[in-house]
N, C-alpha and C positions, 0 to 999 in steps of 0.2 A: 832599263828605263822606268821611271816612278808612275806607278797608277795612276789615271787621268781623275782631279777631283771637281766635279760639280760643284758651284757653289749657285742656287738659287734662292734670289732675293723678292720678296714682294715690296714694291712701296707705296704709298698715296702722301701727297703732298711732304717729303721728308728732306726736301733740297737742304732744311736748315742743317741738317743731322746725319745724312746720307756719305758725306766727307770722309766722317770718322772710320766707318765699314771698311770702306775704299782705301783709305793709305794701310789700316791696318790690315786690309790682303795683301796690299803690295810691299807691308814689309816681313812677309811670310816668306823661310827656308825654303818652304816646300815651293819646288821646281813645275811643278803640273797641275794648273788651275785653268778651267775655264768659269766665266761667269755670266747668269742671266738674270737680270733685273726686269721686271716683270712690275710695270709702270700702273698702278691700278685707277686709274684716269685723272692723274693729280694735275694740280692748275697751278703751282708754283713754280720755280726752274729745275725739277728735276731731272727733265731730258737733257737741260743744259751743262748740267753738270754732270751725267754719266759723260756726256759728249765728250769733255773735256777729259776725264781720266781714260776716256777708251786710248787715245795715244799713249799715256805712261802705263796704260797693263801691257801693249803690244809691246812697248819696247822693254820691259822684262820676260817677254816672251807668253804673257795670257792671253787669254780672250774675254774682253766684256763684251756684252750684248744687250743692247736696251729695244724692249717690246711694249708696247703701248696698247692698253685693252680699256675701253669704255669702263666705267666705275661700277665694280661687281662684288668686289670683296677678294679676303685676301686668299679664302679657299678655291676660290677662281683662279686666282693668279697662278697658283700654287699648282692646283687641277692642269693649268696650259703650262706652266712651266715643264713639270714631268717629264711631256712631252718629247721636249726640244733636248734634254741633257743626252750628252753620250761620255759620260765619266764613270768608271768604276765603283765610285763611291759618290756621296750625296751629301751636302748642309745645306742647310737654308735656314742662315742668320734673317733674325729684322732687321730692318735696315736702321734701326736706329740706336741698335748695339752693335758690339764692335770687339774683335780676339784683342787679346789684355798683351798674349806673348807672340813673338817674333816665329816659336816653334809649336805654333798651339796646331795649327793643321796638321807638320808634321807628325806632330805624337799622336793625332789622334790615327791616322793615317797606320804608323807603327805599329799599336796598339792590336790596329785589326788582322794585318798584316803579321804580326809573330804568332795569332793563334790560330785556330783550324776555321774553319767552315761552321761549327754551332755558335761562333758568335758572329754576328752580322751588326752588332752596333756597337760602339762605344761612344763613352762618354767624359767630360772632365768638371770639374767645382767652377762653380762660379760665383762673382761677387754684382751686386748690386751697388749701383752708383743714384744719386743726389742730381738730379737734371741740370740745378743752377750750375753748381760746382763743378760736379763729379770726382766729389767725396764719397768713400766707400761708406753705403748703408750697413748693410752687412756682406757678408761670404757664407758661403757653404764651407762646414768644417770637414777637413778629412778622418776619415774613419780606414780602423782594417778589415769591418767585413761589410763592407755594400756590397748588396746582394747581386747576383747574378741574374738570376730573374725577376723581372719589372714589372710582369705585366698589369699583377692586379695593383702596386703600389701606386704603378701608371693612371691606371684605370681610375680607382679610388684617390686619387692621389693623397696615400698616405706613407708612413715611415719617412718622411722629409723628401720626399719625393719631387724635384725642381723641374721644371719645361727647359727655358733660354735655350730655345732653338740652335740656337749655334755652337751648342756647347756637345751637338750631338754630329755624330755621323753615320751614317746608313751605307749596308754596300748595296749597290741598282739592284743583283740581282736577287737579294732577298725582296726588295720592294717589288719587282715586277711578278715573283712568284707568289708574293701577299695579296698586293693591290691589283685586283682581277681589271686587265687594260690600263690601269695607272689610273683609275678614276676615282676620286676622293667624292664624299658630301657637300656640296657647295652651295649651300644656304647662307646668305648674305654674310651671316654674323656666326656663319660656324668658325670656329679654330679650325688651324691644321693640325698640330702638332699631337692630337690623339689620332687621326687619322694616319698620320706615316706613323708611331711608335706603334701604337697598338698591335695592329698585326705581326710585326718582328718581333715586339715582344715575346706574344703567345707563342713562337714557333723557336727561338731564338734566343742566346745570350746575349750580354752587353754587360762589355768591361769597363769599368772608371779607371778613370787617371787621377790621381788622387791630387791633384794639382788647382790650383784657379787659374785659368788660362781664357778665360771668355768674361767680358764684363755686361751687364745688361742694365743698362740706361731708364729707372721709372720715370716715364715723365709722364703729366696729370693727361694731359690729353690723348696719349694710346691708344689705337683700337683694344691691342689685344690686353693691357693693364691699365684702363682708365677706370675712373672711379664713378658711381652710380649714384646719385644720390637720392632719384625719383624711384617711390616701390615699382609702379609698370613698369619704368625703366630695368630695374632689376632682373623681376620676373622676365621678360624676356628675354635677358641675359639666359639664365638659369634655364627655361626650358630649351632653348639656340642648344646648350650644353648637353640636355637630355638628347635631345635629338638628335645631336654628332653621334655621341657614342651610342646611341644604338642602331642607330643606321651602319655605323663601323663596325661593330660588335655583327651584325647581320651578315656583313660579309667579308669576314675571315676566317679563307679556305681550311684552315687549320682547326677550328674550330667545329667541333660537333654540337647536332642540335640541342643536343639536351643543357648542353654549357651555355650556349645562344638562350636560348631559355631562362638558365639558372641569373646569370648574368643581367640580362639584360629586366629581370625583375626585381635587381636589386638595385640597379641604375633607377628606374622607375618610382621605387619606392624612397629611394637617396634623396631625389630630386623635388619631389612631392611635400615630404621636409622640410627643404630648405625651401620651398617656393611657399609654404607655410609659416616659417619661420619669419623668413622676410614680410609678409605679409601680419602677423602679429606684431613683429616691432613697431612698423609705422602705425597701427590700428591704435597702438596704445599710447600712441603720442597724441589723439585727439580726444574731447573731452567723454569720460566715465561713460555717460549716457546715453552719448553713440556710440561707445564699444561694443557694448555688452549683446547688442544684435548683431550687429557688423562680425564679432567673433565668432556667434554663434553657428553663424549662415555659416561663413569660412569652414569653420569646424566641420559639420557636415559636407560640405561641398568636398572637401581636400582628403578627410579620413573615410 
């Protein structure tokens, strides 16, 4: 019998977009899915429309589930979602992207499944779609050595290092022996997706599929990839950011203090940066005269 796979979804207002996720489970190989969508208090029709596919998952033998939570944010969703799952294994696509292949679960499912117990995650390439169209923007290209361990690439996200939540899977019990109760950071505008990696990372491998099998849909209005254009607005992006990963960083079991420490000063220092950075670009788009204090004060304030 196939390992039972969670799939949890968070959405707000995504009735337009939500479809796409949907037929694309339902036209997955893989035989063992249940799913929870995790309604984050949207005002459009998208109760009406899980409504409607919950008959065609039963009748291939899944389970959807739609939960409906007052308007909290998606680490919220995500936080209750945990919960509820009793699957082997764990995704939690956006609902507004959507598996590219027919055998994208399966393989990822495989993938974990032919190696031992040090890897607990795997992974596959994804492409990037055009919202009007969905024309590919670009793809992740494959490679023969991605690395095995992710954490700091995670962390930092650097070495081409991608998120598209759905292009990951987790097995529960590395997550429940990570995530002390299953209880993530759930500040309005924190992300999840450093919160479930991170910890597996540090303790843990994660194999790629060297495959594009998940597509991720940019569209402008996004929680998690919309575009900023006011500096406050920014900056509170960026410290939202600070603030996940070192609240996550704090508490992974796996991690010793002095790493906690090492870590999480360099998040600090990362962040400080770019919340400077940001903060000079727009200074210097107004005239000379008011810069030149305006950067000053900054300057001291931030270094």
């Amino acid at each position: 019998m196939q390992p039972l796979v969670s799939i949890l979804t968070p959405t707000y207002n995504c009735g337009k977009y939500i479809h796409r996720l949907l037929d694309s489970i339902l036209r997955q190989t893989y035989q063992s899915i249940e799913m929870f969508v995790i309604d984050d208090g949207s005002t459009d029709n998208t109760k009406n429309i899980i409504e409607k596919y919950s008959t065609l998952f039963s009748a291939k033998g899944y389970n959807l589930n739609y939960i409906y939570q007052e308007n909290q944010g998606q680490s919220v969703a995500i936080n209750n979602g945990l919960k509820l799952i009793s699957g082997e294994y764990v995704i939690w696509p956006d609902a507004d992207d959507f598996f590219k292949t027919e055998d994208a679960i399966e393989c990822l499912v495989n993938a974990l499944e032919c190696n031992d117990k040090s890897y607990a995650m795997a992974r596959c390439l994804i492409e990037y779609l055009n919202e009007d169209d969905l024309k590919v923007i670009t793809q992740i290209e494959s490679s023969d050595d991605f690395s095995e361990r992710l954490f700091e690439d995670c962390l930092y996200t650097n070495n081409g290092f991608w998120f598209g939540s759905g292009c990951y899977i987790a097995r529960y019990s590395a997550l429940c022996e990570q995530i002390k109760g299953l209880d993530i950071y759930t500040n309005k505008d924190a992300g999840q997706n450093w919160q479930l990696m991170l910890p597996i990372f540090h303790k843990y491998k994660c194999v790629t599929i060297p495959e594009v099998k998940y597509s991720v849909v940019s569209r402008y209005d996004s929680h998690s990839r919309g575009h900023y254009a006011d500096r406050k607005a920014v900056n509170t992006k960026l410290r939202s950011y600070c603030a996940t990963l070192l609240s996550t960083l704090d508490c992974i079991p796996s991690m010793s203090a002095q790493e906690k420490v090492f870590y999480k000063n360099r998040i600090i220092k990362k962040y400080r940066k770019l919340i400077f950075q940001n903060n000079f670009y727009y200074l210097v788009k107004r005239p000379i005269k008011q810069n030149i204090r305006r950067i000053y004060y900054k300057l001291k304030e931030l270094l």
